[in-house]
TILUM-263071 format. One line per field, with one value per residue: residue number from 1; residue in one letter; x, y, z of N, C-alpha, C in turn. Coordinates in pm, whole numbers. Each point is the difference from the previous one (the first is absolute). Layout:
<atoms>
seq	[NUM|...]
type	[A|...]
n.X	[X|...]
n.Y	[Y|...]
n.Z	[Z|...]
ca.X	[X|...]
ca.Y	[Y|...]
ca.Z	[Z|...]
c.X	[X|...]
c.Y	[Y|...]
c.Z	[Z|...]
</atoms>
This chain:
<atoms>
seq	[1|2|3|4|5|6|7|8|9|10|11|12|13|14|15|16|17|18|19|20|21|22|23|24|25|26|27|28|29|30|31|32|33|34|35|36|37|38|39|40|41|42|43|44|45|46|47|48|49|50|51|52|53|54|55|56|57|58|59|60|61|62|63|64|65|66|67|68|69|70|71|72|73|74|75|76|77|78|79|80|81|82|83|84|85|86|87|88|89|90|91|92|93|94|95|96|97|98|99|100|101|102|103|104|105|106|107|108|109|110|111|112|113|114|115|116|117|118|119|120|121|122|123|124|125|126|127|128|129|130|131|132|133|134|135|136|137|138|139|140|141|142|143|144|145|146|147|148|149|150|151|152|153|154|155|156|157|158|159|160|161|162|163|164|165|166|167|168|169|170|171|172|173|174|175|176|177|178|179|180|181|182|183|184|185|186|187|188|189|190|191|192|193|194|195|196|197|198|199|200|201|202|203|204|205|206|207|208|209|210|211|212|213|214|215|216|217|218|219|220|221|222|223|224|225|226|227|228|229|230|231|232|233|234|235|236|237|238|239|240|241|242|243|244|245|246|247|248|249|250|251|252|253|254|255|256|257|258|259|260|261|262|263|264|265|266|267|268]
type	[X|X|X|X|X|X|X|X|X|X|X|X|X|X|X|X|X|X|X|X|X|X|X|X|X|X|X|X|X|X|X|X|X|X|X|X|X|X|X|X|X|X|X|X|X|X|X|X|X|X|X|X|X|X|X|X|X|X|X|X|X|X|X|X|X|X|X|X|X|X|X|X|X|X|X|X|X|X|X|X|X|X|X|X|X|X|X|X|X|X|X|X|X|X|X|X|X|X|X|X|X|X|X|X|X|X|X|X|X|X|X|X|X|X|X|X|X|X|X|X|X|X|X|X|X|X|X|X|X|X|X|X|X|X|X|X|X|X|X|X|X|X|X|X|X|X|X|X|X|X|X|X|X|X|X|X|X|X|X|X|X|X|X|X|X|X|X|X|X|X|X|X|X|X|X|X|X|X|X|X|X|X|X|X|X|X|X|X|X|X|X|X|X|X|X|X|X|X|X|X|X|X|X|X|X|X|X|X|X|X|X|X|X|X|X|X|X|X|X|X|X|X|X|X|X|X|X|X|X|X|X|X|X|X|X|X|X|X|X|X|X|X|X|X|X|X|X|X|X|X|X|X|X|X|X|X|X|X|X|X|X|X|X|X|X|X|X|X]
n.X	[-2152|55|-73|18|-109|19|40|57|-13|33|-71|43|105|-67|159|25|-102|103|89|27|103|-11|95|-83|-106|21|7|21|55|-87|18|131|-54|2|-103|-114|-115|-70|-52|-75|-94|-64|44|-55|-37|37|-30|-71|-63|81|-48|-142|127|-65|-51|-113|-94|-51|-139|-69|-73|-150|143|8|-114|120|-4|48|-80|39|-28|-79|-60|23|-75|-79|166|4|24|-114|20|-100|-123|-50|-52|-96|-12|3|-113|-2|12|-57|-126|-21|-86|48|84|-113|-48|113|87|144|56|71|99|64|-13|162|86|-50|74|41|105|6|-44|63|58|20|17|-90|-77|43|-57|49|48|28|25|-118|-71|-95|-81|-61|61|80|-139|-75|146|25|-131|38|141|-75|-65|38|82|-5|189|5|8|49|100|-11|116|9|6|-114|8|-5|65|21|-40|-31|81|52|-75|67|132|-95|138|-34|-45|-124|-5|60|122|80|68|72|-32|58|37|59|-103|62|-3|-83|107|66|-106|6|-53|-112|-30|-93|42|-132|24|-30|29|56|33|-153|-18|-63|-64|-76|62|-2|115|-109|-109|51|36|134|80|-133|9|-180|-9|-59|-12|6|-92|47|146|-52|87|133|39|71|-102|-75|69|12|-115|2|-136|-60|-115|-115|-163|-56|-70|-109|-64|136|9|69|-79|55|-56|107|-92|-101|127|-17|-67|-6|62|-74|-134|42|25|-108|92|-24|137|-70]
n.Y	[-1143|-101|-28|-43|-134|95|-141|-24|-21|-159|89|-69|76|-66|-114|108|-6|-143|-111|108|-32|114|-124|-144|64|87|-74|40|-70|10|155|-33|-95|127|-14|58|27|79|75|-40|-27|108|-104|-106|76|69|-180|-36|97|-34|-92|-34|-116|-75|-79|-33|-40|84|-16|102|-103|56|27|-124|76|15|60|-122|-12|81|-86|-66|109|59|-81|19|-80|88|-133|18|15|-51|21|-50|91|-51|-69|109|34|-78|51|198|-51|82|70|-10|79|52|-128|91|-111|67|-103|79|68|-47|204|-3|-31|149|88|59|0|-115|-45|68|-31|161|-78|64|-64|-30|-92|-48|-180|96|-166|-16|-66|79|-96|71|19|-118|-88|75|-25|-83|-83|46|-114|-105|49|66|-23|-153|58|-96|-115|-1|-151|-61|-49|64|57|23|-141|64|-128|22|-109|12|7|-106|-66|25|-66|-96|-74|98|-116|-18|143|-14|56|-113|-2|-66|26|-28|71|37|129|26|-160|88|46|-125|-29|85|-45|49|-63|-49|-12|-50|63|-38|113|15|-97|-57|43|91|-91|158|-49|102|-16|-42|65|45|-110|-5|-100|-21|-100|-74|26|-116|-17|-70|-113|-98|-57|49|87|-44|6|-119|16|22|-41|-89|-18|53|-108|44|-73|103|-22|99|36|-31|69|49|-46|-104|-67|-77|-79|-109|-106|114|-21|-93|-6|15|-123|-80|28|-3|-80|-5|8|124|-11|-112]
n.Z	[-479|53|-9|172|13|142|48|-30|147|-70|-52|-130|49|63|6|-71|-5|81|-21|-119|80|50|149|-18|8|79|45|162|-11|-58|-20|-114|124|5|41|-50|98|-137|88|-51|-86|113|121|-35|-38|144|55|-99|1|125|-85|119|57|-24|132|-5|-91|105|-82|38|19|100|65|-15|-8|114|120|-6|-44|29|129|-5|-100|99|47|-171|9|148|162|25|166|-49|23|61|40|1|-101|-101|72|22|-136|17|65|-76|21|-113|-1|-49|84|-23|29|27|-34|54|-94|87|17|-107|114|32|-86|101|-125|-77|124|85|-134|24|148|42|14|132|-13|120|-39|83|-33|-109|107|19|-30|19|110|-4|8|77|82|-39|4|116|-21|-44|98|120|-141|89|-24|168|38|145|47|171|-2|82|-139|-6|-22|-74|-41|78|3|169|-14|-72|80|126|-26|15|-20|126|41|-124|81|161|-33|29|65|34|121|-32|29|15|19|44|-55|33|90|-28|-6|107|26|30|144|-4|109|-50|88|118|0|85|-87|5|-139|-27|-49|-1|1|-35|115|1|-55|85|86|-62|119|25|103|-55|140|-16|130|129|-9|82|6|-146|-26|-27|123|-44|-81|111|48|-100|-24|-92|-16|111|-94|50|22|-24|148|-3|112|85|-162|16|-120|-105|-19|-10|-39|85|125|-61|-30|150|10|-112|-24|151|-40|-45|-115|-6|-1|14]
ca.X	[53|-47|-144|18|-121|33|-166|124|86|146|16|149|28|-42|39|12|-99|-106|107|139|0|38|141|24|-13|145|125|114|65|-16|-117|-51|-94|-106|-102|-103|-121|-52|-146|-99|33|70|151|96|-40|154|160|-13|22|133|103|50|-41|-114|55|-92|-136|-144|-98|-178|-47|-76|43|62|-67|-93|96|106|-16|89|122|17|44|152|112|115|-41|18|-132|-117|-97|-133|-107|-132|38|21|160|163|12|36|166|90|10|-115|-120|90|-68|-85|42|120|110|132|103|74|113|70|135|96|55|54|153|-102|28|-165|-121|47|35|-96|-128|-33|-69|-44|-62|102|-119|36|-76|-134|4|-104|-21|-98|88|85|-62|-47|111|75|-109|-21|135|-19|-115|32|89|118|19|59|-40|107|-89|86|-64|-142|-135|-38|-29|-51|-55|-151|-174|-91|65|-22|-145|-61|57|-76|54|88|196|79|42|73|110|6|156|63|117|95|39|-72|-44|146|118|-103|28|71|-52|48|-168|10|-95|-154|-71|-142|-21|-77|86|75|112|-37|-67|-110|6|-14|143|80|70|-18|-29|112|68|-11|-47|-37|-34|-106|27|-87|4|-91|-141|-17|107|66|179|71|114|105|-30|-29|106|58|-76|23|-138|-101|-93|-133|-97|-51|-87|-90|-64|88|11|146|30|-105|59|119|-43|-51|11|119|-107|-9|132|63|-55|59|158|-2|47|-104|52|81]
ca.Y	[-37|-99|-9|-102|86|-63|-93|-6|86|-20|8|46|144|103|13|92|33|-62|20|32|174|135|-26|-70|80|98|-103|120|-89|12|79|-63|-77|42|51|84|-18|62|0|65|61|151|10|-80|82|128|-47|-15|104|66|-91|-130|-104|-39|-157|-22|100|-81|115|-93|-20|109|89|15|96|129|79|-37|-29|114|5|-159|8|90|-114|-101|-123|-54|-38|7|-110|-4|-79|42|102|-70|-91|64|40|-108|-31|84|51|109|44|24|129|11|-117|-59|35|9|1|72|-13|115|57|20|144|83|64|69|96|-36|36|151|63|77|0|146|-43|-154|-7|-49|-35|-50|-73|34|-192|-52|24|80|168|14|26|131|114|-10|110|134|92|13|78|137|-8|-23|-85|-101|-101|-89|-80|-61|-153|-11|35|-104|-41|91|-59|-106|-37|88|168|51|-13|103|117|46|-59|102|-17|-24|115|48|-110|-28|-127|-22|71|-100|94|164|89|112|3|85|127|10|20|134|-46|54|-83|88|-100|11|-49|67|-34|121|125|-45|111|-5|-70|78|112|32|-76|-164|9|51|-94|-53|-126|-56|-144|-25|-152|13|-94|-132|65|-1|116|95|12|-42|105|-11|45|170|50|48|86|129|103|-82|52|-38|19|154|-60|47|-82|-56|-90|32|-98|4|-123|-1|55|94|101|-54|72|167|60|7|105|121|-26|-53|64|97|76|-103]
ca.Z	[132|92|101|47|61|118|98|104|78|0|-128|0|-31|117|142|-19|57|99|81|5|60|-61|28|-94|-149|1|-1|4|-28|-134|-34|-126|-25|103|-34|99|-66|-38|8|-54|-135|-20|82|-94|-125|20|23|-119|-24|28|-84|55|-62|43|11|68|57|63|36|-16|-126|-53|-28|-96|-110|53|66|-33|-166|-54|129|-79|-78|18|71|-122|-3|118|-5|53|62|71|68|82|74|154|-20|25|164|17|-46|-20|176|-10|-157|-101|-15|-151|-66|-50|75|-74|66|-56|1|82|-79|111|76|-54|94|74|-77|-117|31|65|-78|-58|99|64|111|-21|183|63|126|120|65|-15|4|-33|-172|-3|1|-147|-150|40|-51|-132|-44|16|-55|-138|-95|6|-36|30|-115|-4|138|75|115|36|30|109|-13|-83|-186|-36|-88|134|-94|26|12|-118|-18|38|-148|-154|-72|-9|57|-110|-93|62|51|118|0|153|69|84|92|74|-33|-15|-119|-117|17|-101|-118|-29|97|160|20|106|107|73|151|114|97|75|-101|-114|-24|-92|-125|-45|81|-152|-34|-31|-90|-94|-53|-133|23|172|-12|84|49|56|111|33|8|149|85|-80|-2|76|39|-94|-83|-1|51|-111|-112|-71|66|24|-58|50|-35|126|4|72|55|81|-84|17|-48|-85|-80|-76|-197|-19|8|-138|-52|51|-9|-106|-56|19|-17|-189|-109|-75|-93|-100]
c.X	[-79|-141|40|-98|7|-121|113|94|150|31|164|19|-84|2|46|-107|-75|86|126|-31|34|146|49|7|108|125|137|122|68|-90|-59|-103|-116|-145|-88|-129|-74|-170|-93|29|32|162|76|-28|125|94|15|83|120|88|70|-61|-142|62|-144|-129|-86|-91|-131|-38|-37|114|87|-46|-85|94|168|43|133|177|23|86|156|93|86|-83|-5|-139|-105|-84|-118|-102|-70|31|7|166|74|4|61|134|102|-13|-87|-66|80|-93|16|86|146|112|74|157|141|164|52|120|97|-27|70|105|-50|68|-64|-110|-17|29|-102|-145|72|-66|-33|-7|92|-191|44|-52|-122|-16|-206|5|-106|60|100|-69|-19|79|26|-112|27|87|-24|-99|83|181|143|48|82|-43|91|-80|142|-37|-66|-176|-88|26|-86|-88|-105|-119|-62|98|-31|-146|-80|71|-62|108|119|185|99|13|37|165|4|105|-43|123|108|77|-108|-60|158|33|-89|88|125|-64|-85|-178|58|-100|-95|-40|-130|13|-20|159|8|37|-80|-1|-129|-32|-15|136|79|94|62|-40|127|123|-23|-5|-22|-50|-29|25|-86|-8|-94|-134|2|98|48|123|64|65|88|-48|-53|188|96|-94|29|-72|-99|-115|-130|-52|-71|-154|-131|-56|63|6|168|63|-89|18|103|-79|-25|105|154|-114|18|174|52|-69|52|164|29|86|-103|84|11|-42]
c.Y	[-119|47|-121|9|-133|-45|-46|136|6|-30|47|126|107|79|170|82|-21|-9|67|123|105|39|-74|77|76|-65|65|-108|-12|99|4|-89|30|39|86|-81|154|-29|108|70|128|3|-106|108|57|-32|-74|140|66|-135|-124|-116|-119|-153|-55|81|-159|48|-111|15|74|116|-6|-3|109|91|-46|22|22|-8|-169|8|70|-104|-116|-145|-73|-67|79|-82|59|-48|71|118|-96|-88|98|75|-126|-57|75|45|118|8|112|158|5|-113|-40|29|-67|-37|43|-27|111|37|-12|88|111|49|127|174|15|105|125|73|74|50|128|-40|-170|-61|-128|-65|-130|-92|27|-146|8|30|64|126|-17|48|114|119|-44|98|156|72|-25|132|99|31|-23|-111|-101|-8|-75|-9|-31|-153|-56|38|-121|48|118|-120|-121|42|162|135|25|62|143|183|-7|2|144|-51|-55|117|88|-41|13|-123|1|117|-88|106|123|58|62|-23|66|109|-21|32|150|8|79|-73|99|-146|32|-9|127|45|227|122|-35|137|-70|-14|114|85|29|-64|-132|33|71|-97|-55|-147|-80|-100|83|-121|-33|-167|-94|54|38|119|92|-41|-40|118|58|77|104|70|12|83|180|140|-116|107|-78|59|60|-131|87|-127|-82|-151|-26|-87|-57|-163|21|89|96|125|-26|112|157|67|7|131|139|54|-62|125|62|30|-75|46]
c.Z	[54|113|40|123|149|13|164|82|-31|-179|-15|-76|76|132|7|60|110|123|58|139|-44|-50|-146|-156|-2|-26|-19|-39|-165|-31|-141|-52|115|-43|65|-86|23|-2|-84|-148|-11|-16|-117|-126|-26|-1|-174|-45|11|3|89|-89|42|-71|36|39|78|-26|-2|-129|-128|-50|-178|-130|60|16|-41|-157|-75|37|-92|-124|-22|39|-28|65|138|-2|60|14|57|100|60|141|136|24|38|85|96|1|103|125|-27|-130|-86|-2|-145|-88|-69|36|-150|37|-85|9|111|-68|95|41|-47|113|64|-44|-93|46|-3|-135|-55|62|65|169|-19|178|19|102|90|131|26|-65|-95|-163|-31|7|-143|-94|-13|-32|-142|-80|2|-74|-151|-11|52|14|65|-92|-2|147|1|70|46|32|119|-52|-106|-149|-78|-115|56|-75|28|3|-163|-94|56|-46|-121|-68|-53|34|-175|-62|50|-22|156|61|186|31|112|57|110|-111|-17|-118|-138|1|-126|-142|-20|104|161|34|102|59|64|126|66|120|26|-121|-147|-94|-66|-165|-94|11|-165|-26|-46|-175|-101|-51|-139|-7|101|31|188|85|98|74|-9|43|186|25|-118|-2|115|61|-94|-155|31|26|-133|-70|15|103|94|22|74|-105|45|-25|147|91|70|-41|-3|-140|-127|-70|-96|-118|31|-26|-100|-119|-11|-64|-124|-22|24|-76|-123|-33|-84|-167|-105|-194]
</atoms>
C-alpha cells in the first residue's frame, strides 16, 4: 500500500479528513458515494470485521508499526497518509485518539423489513440529537440483546465520527435503517410498541406483561422533552422506570440501558 507522508495542511487527498463536514461525508444526495470516518484501531478493527469498505487511512507515524500494524496491512492497496502527531492534530481539529483514523465506504440503506426480519426486540430512537447518547445506546443494544435500531430522521447519524467512536464501533454489528414513519407502522410487522415516558397511565418496566411479548420495539425520546404527545398516544404501553429518591428520570443512554436489560429475550 502507498505510505504518503504529510508536511502540508493542504496535502491532496486529505480533504476527507480535514475539511469535509459530517453533512458533506453523508452526502444525503447521493448516499452511494457517502462516507464515515472510523476512529481508533479497536473501532476500525469491527468495522474491518463486519465487512466495511476502507478508502483512506490517516495514522501517526509511530503507529504504523505499532498499534496500526495489522489495520495497514488489511487495507490492500488504499493510501495511507502519515506524519507527525502534532500536524495531524492540526489537520483534523483534534488529537487522533490512539493515533488512526479511517475513512470508510458508507452502506446502503437498508429496508426497514430487512431489518426487523427475525428481530424479537429492537429500540425505535426517537429524536436523540447528541452523539454520545447514540454511541452509548447503540452500545447497550449490541451488548444486552436488541436486534435492530431505528432511528428517525430527526436523530443523529449513528455514523458521526464521535457516536461511532463512543459505540466502540458497536453501531457495525447492530442492524439498524431509518424510520420514516411513526413508531405505529412496527405494528404491521406483527411489533407492539412500549413508549419510555413518564405520564398518569405509565406501568412499570418490571410489569410481566411486557416481557411476555413475542415482539416489542422500545421507544425511546429526546434527551430534553422525551416523547411526543403523539407517540406516547399511539404506543401499545407507556412504560417508567420504578425509581427512588423522588428521582423522576434517568439519561436517554442510561435508562436505554435499564430497558433493554429488563426486556432482553431470555429464551433464545
Amino acid at each position: 500500500m502507498p505510505i504518503l507522508e504529510i508536511n502540508t495542511l493542504d496535502h491532496p487527498g486529505v480533504d476527507v479528513f480535514s475539511t469535509l463536514t459530517e453533512a458533506q461525508l453523508r452526502n444525503r444526495l447521493e448516499p452511494g458515494k457517502g462516507i464515515f470516518i472510523a476512529e481508533s484501531p479497536k473501532v476500525i478493527r469491527v468495522a474491518l470485521e463486519a465487512g466495511y469498505e476502507p478508502l483512506a487511512l490517516l495514522c501517526e507515524r509511530r503507529h504504523l508499526t505499532g498499534d496500526a500494524a495489522d489495520i495497514v496491512a488489511r487495507c490492500g492497496d488504499i493510501p495511507v497518509y502519515t506524519g507527525e502527531r502534532e500536524l495531524l492534530a492540526r489537520l483534523t481539529g483534534y488529537v487522533l485518539t490512539r493515533g488512526v483514523l479511517c475513512a470508510m465506504r458508507r452502506p446502503q440503506p437498508r429496508s426497514l423489513d430487512e431489518v426487523c426480519r427475525g428481530a424479537r426486540r429492537v429500540v425505535v430512537i426517537d429524536g436523540v440529537v447528541d452523539t454520545t447518547n447514540i454511541g452509548a445506546i447503540f452500545r447497550s443494544a449490541a451488548a444486552l440483546g436488541m436486534d435492530a435500531v431505528l432511528l428517525t430522521p430527526s436523530s443523529c447519524d449513528p455514523l458521526n465520527r464521535r457516536a461511532v467512536r463512543v459505540s466502540m464501533g458497536s453501531v457495525f454489528l447492530v442492524p439498524w435503517t431509518w424510520l420514516e414513519g411513526s413508531p405505529s407502522e412496527l405494528h404491521r410487522l406483527g411489533f407492539r410498541t412500549a413508549a419510555m415516558a413518564l405520564t398518569d397511565n405509565s406501568i412499570s418496566l418490571d410489569d410481566p406483561c411486557l416481557a411476555a411479548e413475542q415482539r416489542l420495539a422500545i421507544v425511546m425520546g429526546t434527551e430534553g422533552d422525551g416523547l411526543s404527545r403523539e407517540a406516547i398516544a399511539e404506543a401499545d404501553y407507556v412504560v417508567r422506570i420504578p425509581m427512588a429518591h423522588g428521582v423522576d428520570s434517568l439519561n436517554v443512554a442510561a435508562a436505554s440501558a435499564v430497558a433493554f436489560w429488563q426486556l432482553r429475550v431470555t429464551d433464545r
